[in-house]
C-alpha positions in Angstrom: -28.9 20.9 -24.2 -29.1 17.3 -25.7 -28.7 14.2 -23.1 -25.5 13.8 -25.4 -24.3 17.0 -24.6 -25.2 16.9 -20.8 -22.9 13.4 -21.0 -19.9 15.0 -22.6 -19.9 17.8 -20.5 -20.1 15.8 -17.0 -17.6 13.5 -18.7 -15.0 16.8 -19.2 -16.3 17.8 -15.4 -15.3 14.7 -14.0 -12.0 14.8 -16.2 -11.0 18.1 -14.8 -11.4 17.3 -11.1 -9.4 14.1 -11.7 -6.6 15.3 -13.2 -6.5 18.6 -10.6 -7.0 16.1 -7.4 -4.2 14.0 -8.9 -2.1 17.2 -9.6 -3.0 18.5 -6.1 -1.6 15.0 -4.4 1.7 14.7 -6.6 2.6 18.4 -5.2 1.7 17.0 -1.7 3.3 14.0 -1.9 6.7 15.5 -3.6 6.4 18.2 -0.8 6.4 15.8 2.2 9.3 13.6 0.2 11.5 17.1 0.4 10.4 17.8 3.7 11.0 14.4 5.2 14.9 15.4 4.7 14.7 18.3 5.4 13.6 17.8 9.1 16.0 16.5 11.9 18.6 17.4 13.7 20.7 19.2 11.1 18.0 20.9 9.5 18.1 22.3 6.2 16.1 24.1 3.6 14.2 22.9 0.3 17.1 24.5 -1.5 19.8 22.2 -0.1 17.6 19.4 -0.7 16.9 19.8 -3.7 20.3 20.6 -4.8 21.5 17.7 -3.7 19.3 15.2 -4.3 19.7 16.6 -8.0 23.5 16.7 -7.4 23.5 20.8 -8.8 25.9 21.4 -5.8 28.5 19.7 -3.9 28.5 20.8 -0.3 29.8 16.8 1.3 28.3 18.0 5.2 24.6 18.3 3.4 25.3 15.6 0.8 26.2 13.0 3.6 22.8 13.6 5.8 20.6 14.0 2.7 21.8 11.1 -0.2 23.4 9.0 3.1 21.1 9.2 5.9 17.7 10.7 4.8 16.9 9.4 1.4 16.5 6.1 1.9 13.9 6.7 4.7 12.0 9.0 2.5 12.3 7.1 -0.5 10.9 4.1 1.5 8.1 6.2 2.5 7.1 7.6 -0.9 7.4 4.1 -2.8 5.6 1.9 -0.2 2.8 4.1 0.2 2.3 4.3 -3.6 2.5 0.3 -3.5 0.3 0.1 -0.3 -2.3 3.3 -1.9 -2.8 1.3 -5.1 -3.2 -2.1 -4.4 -5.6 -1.3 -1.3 -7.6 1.0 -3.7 -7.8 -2.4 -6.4 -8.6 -4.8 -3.9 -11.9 -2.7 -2.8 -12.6 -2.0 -6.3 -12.0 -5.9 -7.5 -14.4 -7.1 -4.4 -16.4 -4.4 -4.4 -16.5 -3.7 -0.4 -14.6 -0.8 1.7 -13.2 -3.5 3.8 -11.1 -5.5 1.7 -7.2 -4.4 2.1 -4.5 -6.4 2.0 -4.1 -6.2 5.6 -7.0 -8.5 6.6 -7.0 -11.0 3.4 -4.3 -12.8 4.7 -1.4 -11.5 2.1 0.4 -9.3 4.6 0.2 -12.5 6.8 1.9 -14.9 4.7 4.4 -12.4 4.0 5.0 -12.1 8.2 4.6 -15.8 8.7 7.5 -16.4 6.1 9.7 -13.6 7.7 9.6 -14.6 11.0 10.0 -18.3 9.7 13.5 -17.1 8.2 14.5 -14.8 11.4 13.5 -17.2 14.1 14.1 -20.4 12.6 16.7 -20.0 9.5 19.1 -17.4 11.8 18.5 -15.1 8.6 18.3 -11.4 8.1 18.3 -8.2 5.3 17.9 -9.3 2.0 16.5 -12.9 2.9 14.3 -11.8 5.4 12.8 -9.6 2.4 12.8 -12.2 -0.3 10.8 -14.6 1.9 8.3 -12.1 3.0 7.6 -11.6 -0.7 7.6 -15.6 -1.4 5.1 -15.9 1.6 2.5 -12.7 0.5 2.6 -14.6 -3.2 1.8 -18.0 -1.7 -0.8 -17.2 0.3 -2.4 -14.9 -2.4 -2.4 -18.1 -4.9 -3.7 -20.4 -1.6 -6.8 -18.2 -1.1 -7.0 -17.4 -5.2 -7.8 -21.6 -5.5 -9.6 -21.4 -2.4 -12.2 -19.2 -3.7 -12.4 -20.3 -7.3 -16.0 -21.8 -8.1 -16.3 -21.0 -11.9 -14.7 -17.5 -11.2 -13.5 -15.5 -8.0 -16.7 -14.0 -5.6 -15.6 -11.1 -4.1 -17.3 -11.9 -1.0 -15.9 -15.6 -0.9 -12.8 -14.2 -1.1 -12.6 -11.8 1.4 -14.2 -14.5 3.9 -11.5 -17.2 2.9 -8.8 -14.2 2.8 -9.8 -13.5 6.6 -9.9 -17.2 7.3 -6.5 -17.5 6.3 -5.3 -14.5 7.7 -6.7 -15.6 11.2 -4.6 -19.3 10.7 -1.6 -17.7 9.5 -1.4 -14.9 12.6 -1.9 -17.9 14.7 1.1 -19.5 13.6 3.4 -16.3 13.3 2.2 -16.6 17.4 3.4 -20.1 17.9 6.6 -19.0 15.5 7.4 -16.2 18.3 7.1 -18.4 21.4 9.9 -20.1 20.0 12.2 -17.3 19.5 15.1 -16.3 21.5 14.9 -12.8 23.0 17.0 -11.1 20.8 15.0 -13.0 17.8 12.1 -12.3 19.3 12.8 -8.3 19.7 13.8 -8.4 15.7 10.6 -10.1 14.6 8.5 -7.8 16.9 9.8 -4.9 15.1 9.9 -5.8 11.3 6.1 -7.2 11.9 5.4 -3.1 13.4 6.7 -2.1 10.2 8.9 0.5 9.7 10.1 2.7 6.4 14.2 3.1 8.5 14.8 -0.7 8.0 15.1 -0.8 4.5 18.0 -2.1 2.3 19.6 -0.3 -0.6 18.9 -3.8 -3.2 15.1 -4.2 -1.9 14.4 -0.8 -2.3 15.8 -0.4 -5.9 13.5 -3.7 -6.7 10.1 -2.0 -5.7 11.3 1.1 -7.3 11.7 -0.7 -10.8 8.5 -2.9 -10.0 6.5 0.3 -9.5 8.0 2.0 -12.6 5.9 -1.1 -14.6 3.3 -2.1 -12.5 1.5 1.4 -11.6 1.7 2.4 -15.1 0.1 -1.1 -15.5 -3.0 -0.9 -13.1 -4.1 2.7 -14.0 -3.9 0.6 -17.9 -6.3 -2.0 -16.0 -8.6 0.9 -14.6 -11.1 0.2 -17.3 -11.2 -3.3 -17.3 -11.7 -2.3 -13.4 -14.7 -0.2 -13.4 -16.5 -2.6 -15.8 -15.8 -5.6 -13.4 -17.2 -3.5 -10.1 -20.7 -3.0 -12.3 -21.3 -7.4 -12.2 -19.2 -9.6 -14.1 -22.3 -10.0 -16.4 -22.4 -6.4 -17.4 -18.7 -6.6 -17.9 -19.1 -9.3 -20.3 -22.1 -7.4 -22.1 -18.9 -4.5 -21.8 -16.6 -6.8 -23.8 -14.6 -7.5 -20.8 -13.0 -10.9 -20.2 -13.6 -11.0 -16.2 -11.5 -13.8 -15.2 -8.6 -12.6 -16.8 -9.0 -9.1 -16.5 -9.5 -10.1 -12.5 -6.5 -12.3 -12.3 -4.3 -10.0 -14.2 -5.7 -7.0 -11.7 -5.3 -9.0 -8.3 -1.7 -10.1 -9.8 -0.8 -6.3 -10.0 -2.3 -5.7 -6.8 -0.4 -8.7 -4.7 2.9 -8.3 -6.6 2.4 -4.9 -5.6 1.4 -5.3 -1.8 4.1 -7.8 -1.4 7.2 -5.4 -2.2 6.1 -2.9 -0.2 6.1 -5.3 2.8 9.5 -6.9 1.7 10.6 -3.3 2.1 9.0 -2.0 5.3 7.4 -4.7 6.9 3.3 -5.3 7.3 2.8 -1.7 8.1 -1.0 -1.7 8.7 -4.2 1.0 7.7 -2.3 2.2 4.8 -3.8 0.2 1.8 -7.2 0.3 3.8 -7.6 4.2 4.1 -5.7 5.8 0.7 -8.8 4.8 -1.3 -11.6 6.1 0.2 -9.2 9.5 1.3 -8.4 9.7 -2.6 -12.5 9.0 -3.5 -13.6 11.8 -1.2 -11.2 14.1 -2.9 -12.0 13.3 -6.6 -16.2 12.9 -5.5 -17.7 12.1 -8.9 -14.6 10.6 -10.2 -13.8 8.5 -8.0 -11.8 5.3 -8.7 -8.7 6.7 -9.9 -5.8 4.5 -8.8 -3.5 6.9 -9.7 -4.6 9.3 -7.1 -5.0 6.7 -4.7 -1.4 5.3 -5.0 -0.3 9.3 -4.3 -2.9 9.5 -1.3 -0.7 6.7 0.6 2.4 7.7 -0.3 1.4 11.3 1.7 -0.4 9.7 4.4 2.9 6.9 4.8 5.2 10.4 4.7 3.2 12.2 7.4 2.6 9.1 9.6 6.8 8.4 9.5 7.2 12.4 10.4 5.2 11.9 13.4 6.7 8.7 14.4 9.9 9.9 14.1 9.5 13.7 15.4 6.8 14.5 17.1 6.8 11.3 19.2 8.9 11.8 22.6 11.1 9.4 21.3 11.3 7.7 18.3 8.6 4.9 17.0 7.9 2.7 13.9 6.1 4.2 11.4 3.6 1.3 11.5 2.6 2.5 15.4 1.2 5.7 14.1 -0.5 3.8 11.1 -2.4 1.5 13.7 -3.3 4.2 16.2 -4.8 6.4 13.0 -6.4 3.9 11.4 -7.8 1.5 14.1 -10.9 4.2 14.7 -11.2 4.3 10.9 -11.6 0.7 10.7 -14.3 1.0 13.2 -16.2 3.8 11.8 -16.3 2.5 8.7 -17.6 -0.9 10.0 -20.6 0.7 11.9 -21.1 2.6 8.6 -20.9 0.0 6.4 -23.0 -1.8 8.9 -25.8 1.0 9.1 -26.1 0.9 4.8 -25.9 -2.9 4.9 -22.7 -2.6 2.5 -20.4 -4.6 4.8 -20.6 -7.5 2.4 
């Protein structure tokens, strides 16, 4: 067999586990989506759920705790983990290093800072509270974009500048609470926890239209993507055009990240793990955003299942995220450490 052959024919390999892992996580993610109403109190089978959701049967006792009480929650949970799984998975691509995630480049803290601005200081709640945290993640993205421009965006200058900022901004979202009343206080501890019950109806019909255009988008991007993780000169030998193609890529990626905090709050470990989960399951073929975006939406599912039913009482979904992923974050920084790949 020709090298040309032996190409194709890891090319068509690497094809074929792609599209089955992707496959494999849309049937999980759907699966935990139906079973996150189907679970509770009143507990009913797929059937129901499905009927109703699809509105194939009228049955007002099942349509009132499915389309009333359970959807929203588990629509929340399905479209902020896409958001969360896909732009995590493009920022460590973009900066080529395991440890950048929105969560500690300072976007999901300008998004906090600007929420508990508006609930401690402004006397403001629901949609406001949501359109501020969105102002405050696209702010501080832009701050630290100019921040690390020297003739192009270094990955590593970035994340270093993005943790910089993060560090000032959680400082002030401190000083912000010691100013809060108790009541204001309690509210701004628990949308900074992050939770997918506190959504409203307009902010979640906003990321679902967002995501509609921006995840077809990024998977678009993917190319430009891999080309820009081999050097920006080999992506210009590739007939890529880095700056843009990185701008228009971390644009996706913020836009992204910001709605899904809008929606839920900063719930943390999400956009950090769904990409390397997603990359173990596709091996060779790793990189696929799409799979990534459909890793976080099952991981946000099951971590809201356990928060809600398999705690003794009830927790945020962002506890369960931060218990789970706090020993990730330090396994992977004494691997990352060990290889000498922690930037």
């Amino acid at each position: 067999m020709s090298t040309t052959d032996t190409l194709r024919a890891t090319r068509r390999r690497r094809g074929l586990r792609s599209v089955t892992v992707t496959t494999a996580l849309a049937a999980v993610a759907a699966g935990l989506f139906v079973f996150t109403m189907m679970a509770g109190s009143m507990r009913l089978t797929a059937t129901e759920v499905v009927m109703s959701v699809l509105h194939l049967r009228t049955d007002p006792s099942v349509d009132f705790v499915v389309l009333g009480l359970r959807l929203p929650t588990a629509l929340t949970g399905l479209t902020v983990g896409l958001a969360l799984g896909a732009s995590g998975t493009i920022f460590q691509q973009l900066l080529r290093n395991p440890l950048a995630s929105p969560d500690f480049v300072g976007i999901t803290s300008g998004a906090g800072l600007a929420a508990i601005t508006g609930i401690v200081l402004l006397h403001l709640g629901g949609l406001w509270i949501s359109g501020l945290a969105l102002a405050g993640a696209l702010v501080a993205a832009t701050i630290m974009y100019l921040l690390a421009w020297r003739d192009g965006v270094s990955g590593y200058r970035f994340i270093l500048i993005g943790i910089g900022v993060a560090v000032f901004l959680d400082g002030l979202i401190g000083y912000m609470l010691t100013r809060a009343q108790l009541f204001e206080a309690r509210q701004a501890m628990h949308w900074l926890t992050g939770s997918v019950g506190q959504a409203d109806t307009h902010e979640l019909q906003l990321l679902s239209y967002a995501l509609l255009v921006l995840l077809p988008l990024a998977v678009l991007l993917q190319r430009q993507l891999r080309a820009l993780e081999l050097g920006d000169d080999t992506a210009r030998a590739l007939g890529t055009r880095t700056e843009a193609s990185r701008a228009a890529l971390l644009a996706v990626a913020v836009i992204l990240v910001a709605l899904a905090v809008a929606v839920a709050g900063p719930i943390v470990f999400v956009a950090l793990i769904a990409g390397p989960v997603a990359n173990r399951l596709l091996g060779p073929a790793a990189g696929g955003i799409a799979a990534a975006a459909l890793t976080g939406a099952a991981l946000l599912l099951t971590a809201d299942l356990v928060a809600v039913h398999l705690m003794p009482t009830p927790l945020p979904t962002g506890v369960v995220t931060g218990a789970v992923g706090a020993p990730y974050l330090l396994w992977l920084l004494a691997t990352t450490n060990r290889r000498g790949a922690g930037g």
